[in-house]
N, C-alpha and C positions, 0 to 999 in steps of 0.2 A: 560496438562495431559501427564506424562512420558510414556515410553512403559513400564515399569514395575506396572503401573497402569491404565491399561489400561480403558476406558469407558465403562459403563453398558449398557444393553440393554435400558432403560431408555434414560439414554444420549444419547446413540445411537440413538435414536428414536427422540427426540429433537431438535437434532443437523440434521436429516435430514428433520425435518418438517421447522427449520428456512430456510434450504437452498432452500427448493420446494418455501417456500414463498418468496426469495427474487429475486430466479431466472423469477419468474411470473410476478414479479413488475418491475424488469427490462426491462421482453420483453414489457411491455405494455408501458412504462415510452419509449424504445426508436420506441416503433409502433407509440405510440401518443403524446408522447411529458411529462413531470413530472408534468405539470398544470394541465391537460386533464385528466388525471387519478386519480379517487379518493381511499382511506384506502378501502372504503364499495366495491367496484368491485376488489381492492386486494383479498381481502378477499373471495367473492364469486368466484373468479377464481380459489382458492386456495382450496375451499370445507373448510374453516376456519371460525370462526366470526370473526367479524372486534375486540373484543377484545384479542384475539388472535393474534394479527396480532400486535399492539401493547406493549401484553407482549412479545413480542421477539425484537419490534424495535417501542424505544420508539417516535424516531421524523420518520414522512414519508422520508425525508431525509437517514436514516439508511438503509432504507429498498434499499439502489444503491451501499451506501458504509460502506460495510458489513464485510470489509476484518484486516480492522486498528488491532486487536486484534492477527491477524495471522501474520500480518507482523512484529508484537512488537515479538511477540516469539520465530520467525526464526534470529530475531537480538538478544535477550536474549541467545540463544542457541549458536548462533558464538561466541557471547562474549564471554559465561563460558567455552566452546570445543576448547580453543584456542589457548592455553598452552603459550609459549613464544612469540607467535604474536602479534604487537602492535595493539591495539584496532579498529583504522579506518584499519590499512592491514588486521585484520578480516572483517571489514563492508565489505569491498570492495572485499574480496574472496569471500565472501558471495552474494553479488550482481553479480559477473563475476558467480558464478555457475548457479547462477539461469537463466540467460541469454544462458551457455551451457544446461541445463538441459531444456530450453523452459517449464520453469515455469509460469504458466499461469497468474503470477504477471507481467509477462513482457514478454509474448507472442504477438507479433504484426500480428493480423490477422483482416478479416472483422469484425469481432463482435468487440473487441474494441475498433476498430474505431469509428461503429456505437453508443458503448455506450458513447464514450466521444465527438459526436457530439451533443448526446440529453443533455446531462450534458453542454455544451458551449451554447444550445438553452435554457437553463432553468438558469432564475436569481438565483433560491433558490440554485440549484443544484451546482452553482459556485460558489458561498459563502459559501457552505457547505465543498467544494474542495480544499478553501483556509486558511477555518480555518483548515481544518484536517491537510493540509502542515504544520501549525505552531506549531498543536498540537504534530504532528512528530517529526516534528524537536527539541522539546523541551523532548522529549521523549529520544529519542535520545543523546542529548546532556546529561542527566541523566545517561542516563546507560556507555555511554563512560564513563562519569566523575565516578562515580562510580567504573569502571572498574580499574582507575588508581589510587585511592583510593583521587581523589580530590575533591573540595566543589561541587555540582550540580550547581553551581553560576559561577563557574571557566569558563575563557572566551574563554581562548584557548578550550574548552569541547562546547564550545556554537559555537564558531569560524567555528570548525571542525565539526558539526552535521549540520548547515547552511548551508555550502560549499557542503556536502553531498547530502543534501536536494534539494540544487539547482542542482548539477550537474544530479539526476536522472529527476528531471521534466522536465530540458531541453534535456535532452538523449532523456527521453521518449517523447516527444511532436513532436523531431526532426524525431523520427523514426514511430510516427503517419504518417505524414506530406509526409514522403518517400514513405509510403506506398501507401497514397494517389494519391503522382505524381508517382506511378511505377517504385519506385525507389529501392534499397535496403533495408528494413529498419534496418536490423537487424546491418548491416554496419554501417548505421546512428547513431544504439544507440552505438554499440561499441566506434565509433568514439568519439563520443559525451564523453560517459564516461570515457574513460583512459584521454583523455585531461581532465578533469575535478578533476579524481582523482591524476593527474600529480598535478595541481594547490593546491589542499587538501594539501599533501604531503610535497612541497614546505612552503610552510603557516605556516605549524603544524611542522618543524624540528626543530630541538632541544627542543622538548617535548616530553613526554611520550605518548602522543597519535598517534606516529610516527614511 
């Protein structure tokens, strides 16, 4: 949704009942664990029926990671606002803002830590983590390719959305991990990611994705 069309009270309304409900599922998911907690007590904590709860998130899964559609639109938007930038030096301005801006995508505080400890506690929750990485990364790799007007198939497009993919989960995991030992994290993730997007860069020169 652009700012020149903006959402109706409607959506407005919607869009803040899915978020009451996910944020409820979470705190219970990291109070008791994502086995421990069932859809039917979502839902009554929520003042919702568990149908409800469902039309807004189809697997119990959804109801943790809730964010995939925001984060595909904040990369759709660097891509088209980019003017003469090559495609990954958009992704990656893109990501260094959000890290200045302490965007709660990559905020390192105690809640997120807590929620990706119950996410590491919970089988489903980590298999849910790992196809959404793939599913990004493939996303990804479309819209670069795309961008540079080549096949979604194009390897160098698939190359450089992997590399990407990888270098944030290990940024982010590194600067979990800081936070944990008392350490810096936020340095962590910087660190992490400029080497990582030094390696991108490298890889992808002499291509258009570069």
């Amino acid at each position: 949704m652009n700012a020149s069309n903006p959402p109706g009270l409607r959506d407005r309304k919607k869009a803040a009942t899915r978020q009451a409900i996910s944020n409820i599922a979470t705190r219970l998911f990291v109070e008791r664990g994502f086995e421990n907690v069932s859809v039917a007590e979502i839902a009554r904590a929520a003042a919702v029926a568990r149908k409800t709860v469902f039309n807004y998130f189809p697997r119990k899964e959804d109801l943790v990671f809730d964010r995939e559609e925001e984060v595909l639109e904040l990369v759709r938007q660097a891509l088209a606002q980019r003017g003469r930038q090559a495609p990954v030096h958009a992704f990656q301005a893109l990501v260094r803002a959000l890290v200045e801006s302490q965007h709660p995508l990559l905020r390192i505080t105690e809640r997120p830590v807590q929620f990706w400890r119950a996410v590491a506690e919970s089988p489903a929750l980590t298999t849910r983590a790992q196809e959404l990485q793939v599913t990004l990364a493939d996303d990804l790799a479309g819209m670069l390719s795309d961008a540079v007007g080549r096949p979604r198939t194009d390897p160098a497009g698939r190359l450089a959305a992997a590399m990407l993919m990888g270098t944030l989960v290990v940024a982010y995991g590194e600067a979990l991990a800081a936070f944990r030992e008392n350490r810096k994290p936020m340095k962590a993730l910087v660190g992490v990611l400029e080497r990582g997007f030094t390696g991108v860069n490298v890889a992808l020169a002499g291509t258009p994705y570069v």
